[in-house]
N, C-alpha and C positions, 0 to 999 in steps of 0.2 A: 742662166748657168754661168755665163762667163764673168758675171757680177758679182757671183759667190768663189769664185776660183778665183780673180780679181784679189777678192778681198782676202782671203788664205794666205794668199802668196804676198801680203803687204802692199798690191797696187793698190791706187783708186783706176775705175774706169773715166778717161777722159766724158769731156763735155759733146765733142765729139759724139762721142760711141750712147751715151745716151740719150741725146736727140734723137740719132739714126735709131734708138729701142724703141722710143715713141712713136716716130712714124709708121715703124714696122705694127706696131698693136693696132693703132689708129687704120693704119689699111686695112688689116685684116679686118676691124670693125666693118666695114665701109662693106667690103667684098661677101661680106656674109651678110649685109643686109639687101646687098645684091644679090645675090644666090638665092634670099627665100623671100622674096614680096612679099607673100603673100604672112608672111609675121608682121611683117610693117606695118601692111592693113590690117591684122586683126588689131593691133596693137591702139592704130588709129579711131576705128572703133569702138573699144573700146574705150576712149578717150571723152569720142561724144557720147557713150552711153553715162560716164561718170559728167558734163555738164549739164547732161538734161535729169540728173539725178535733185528730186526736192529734199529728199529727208533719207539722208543711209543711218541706219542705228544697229548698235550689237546688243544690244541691252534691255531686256522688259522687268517691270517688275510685279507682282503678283498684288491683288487686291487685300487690303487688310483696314482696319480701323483708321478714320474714321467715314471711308468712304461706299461700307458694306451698304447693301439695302436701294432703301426710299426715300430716306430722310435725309435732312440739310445737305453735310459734302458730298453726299453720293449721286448726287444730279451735276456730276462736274462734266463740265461743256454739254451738259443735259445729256449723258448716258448715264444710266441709273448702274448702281454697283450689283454686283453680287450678292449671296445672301451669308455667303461664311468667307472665312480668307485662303486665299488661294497661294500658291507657291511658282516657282515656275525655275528651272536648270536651263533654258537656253531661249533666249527668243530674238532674231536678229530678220533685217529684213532693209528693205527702201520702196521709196515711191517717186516714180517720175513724172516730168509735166505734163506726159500724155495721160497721166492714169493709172499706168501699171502701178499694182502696190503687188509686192510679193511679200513674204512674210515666213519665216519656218520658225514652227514652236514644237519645245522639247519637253517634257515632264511640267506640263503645267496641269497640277494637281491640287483639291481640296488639302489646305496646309495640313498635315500629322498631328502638329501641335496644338491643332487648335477643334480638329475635327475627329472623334474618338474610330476604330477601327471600328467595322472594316470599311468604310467610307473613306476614311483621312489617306491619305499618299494616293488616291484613284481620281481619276474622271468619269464624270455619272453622264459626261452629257454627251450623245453620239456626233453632235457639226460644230463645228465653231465658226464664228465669221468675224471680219475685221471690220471695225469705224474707221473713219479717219474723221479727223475732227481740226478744221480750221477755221478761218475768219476771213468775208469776202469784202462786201460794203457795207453791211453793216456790224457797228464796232459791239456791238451789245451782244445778240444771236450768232450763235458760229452754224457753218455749216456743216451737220454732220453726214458722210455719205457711208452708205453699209452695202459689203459685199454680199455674194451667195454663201448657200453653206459647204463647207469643205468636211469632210469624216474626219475623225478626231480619235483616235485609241484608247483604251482605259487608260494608259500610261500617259495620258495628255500630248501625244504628238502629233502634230498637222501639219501640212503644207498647204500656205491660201497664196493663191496666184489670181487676182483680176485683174479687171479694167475698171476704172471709174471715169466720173464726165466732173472733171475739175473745174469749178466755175475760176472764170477770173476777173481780177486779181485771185490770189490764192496765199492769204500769209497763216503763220506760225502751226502746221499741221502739225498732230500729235495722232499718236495710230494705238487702239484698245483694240484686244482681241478679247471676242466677247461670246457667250451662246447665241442662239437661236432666240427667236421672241418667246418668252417665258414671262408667268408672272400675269398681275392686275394692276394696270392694265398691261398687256402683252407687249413687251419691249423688249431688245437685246440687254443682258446685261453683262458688265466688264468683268474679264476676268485679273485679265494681265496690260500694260499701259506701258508704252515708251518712256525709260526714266531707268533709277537705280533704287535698292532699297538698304 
């Protein structure tokens, strides 16, 4: 206030009177992280929940050509694809080095465009479950680990929350949400996959 009247009136505020502004903020910082601990620890916390984090993503994208099926690209990191293409409005999630992988997906649905009504814009399948798909010691074979099933809505929305038993080392995971075991032979397969389209 007196920085803006200061300047109205054609003064500058001394050098003075400025430092003594910063002190004055700077306590009052100080005094209110004194007054609520208990934000400093959550804040703390949180801090280590973000280093033990492996993989935080906002981002899936929904299965389409040429990784539909059985055949050639759709055994990628050996989870077999889908059978048509799939869409998907929100998929965001992380997984930490304990395990936890959470995961929330929004309208992941048989694509419109590609799937005629009344199938196209729905979900036919009632659980969904998540892979995670990385690489331990050996460079060839990844290891894929697969969740339980979570309910899933026609409008394709689920929330998958587990635990997994992360071998280690543990590099470059990629996480597909995928059906139930469906199919010959009976396998999960992708719906939507860590990445952009």
């Amino acid at each position: 206030m007196d920085l803006v009247i200061n300047e109205q009136l054609g003064f500058k505020p001394s050098r003075r009177r400025l430092m003594q502004g910063a002190g004055a903020a700077a306590a009052s910082i100080a005094i209110g992280a004194l007054a609520n601990p208990l934000t400093a620890l959550a804040d703390d916390s949180e801090n280590e929940d973000e280093l033990s984090t492996i993989l935080k993503f906002s981002t899936m994208a929904g299965i389409h050509a040429p990784f539909l099926g059985n055949a050639g690209l759709s055994a990628f990191r050996g989870v077999n694809g889908g059978g048509a293409p799939w869409v998907i409005s929100e998929g965001r999630g992380s997984l930490r080095s304990d395990g936890r992988i959470k995961i929330r997906v929004r309208g992941l649905v048989l694509d419109p465009a590609f799937v005629p009504a009344p199938n196209g814009g729905t979900n036919p399948i009632p659980f969904f479950m998540a892979v995670v798909s990385g690489f331990s010691t050996d460079l060839v074979n990844p290891v894929n680990l697969v969740t339980g099933q979570f309910p899933a809505t026609r409008t394709g929305d689920a929330d998958i929350d587990a635990m997994l038993s992360l071998p280690h080392p543990f590099f470059a995971p990629i996480v597909f949400v995928t059906s139930l075991p469906i199919g010959i032979p009976a396998a999960p397969r992708w719906f939507a996959v860590t990445g952009a389209s």
